[in-house]
C-alpha positions as CSV (number, residue, x, y, z in Angstrom):
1,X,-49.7,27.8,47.8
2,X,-48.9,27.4,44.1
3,X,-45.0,26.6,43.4
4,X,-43.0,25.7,40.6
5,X,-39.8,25.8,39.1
6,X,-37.8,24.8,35.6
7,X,-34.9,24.6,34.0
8,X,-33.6,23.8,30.4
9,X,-31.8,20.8,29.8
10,X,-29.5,20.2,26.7
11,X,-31.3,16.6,25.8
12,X,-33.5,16.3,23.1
13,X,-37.3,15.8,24.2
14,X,-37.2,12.2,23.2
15,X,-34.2,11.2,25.3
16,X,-35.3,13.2,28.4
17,X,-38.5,11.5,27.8
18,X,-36.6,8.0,27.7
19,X,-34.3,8.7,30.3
20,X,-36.9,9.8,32.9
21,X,-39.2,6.8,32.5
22,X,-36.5,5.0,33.3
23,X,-34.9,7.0,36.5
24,X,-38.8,7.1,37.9
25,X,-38.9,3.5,37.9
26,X,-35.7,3.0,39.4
27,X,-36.2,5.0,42.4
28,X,-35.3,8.8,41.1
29,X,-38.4,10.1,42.3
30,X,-37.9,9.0,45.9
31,X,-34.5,10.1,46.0
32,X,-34.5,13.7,44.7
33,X,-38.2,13.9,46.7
34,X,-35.8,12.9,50.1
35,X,-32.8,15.3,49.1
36,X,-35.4,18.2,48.6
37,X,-37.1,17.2,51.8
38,X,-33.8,17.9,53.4
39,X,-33.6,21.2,51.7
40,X,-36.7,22.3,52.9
41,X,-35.8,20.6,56.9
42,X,-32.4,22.6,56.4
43,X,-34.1,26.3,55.1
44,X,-37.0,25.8,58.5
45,X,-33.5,25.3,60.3
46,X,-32.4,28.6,59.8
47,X,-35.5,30.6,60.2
48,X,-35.5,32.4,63.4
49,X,-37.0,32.4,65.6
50,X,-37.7,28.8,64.5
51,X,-41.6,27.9,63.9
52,X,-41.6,24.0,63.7
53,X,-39.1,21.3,64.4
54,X,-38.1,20.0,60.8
55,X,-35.5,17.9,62.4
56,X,-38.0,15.9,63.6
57,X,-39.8,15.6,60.7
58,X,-39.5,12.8,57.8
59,X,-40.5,12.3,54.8
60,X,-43.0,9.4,54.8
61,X,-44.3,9.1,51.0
62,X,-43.5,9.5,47.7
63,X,-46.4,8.3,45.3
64,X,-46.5,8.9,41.4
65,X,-48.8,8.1,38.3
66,X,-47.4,6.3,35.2
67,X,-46.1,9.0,32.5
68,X,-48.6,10.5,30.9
69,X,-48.1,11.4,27.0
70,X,-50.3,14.6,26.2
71,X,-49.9,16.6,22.6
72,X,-46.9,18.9,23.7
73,X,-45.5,17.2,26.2
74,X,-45.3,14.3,29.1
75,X,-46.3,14.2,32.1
76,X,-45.9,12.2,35.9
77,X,-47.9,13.1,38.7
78,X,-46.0,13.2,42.2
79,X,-47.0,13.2,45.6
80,X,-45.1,14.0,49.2
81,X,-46.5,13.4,52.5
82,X,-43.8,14.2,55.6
83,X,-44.7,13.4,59.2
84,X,-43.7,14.6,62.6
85,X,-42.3,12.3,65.3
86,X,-46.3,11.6,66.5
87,X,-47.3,10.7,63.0
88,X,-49.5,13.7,62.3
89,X,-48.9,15.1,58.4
90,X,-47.0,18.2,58.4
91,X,-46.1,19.6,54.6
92,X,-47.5,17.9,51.3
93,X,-46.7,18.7,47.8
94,X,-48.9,17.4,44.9
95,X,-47.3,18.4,41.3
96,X,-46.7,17.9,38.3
97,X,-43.1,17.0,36.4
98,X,-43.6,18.1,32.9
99,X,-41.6,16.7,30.0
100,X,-41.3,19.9,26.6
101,X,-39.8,20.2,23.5
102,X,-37.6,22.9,23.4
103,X,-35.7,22.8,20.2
104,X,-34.0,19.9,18.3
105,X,-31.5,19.2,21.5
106,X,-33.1,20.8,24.3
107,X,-35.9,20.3,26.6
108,X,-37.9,22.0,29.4
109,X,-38.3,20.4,32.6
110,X,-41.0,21.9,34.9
111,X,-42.0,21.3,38.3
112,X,-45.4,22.7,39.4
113,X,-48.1,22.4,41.6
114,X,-49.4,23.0,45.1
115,X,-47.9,22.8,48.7
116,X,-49.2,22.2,51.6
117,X,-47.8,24.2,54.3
118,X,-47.7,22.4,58.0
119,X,-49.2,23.1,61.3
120,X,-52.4,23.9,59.4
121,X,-54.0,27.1,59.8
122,X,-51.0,28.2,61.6
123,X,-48.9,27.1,59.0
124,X,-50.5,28.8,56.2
125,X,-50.4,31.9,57.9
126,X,-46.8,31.9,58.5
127,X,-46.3,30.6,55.0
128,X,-46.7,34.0,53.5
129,X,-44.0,35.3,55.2
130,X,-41.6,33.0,56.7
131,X,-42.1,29.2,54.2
132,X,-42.7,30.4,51.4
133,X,-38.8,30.5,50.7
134,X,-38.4,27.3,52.1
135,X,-40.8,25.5,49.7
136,X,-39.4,27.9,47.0
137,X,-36.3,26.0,47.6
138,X,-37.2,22.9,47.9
139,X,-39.2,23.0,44.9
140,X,-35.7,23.9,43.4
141,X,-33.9,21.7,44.4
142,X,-35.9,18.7,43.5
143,X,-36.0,20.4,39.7
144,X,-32.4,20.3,39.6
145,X,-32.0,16.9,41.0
146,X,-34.2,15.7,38.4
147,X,-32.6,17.9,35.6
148,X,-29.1,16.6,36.9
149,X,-30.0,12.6,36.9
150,X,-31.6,13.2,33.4
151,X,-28.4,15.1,31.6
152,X,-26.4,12.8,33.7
153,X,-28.1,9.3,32.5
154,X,-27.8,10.8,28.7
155,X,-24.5,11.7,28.8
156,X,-23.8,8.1,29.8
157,X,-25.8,6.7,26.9
């Protein structure tokens, strides 16, 4: 399934571009990925009747690609893996976070790409009508955890 979300931040391009190199490589990436994780563990939670265990389930690794600096905009590739309790791969999310120019002081920040829905087959049946609002808001919240770190770190500067 294709997901995505974005907000608008009020921090010129350059110093969300600045700001974000620097929270990737000191560990933002892994913690917004782990407090969306839990987002996502917490919406499967309240599904009823329930259709997987996300308690049980952890998040296992968070890869990423050196920024990459395109004509309009930058660029980092992400990637999630989660595992259950037996080690088999459950959901897996491979996106992009996209840096734009919005104006003198603003920016876009956009999250998009694709999920991986677990308990294969299974799971990509039921994500059309039951996880689809879970990855939704996961994909969410990991936007605004990134959006919040960035406004956050160029208040501070």
């Amino acid at each position: 399934m294709f997901i995505g979300a974005e907000i608008r931040l009020d921090v010129g391009f350059n110093a969300a571009q600045a700001k974000m190199a620097n929270l990737v490589h000191g560990g933002l990436l892994w913690r917004a990925s782990e407090d969306a994780f839990r987002e996502w563990r917490t919406g499967l939670a309240r599904m009823r009747p329930p259709v997987v265990a996300p308690g049980r389930s952890r998040l296992v690794a968070v890869r990423f690609r050196d920024m990459v600096i395109r004509e309009d905009s930058v660029v980092w590739a992400v990637r999630w893996e989660a595992a259950d309790p037996a080690g088999a791969l459950v959901p897996a999310l491979d996106a992009d976070i996209r840096l734009i120019p919005a104006g003198v002081n603003a920016t876009m920040l956009e999250v998009s790409g694709v999920y991986r829905p677990p308990l294969g087959g299974l799971g990509a049946g039921l994500d059309r009508a039951s996880l689809q609002p879970a990855a939704l808001a996961t994909i969410r919240a990991f936007t605004n955890h990134l959006g919040s770190a960035i406004t956050a770190s160029a208040a501070r500067s």
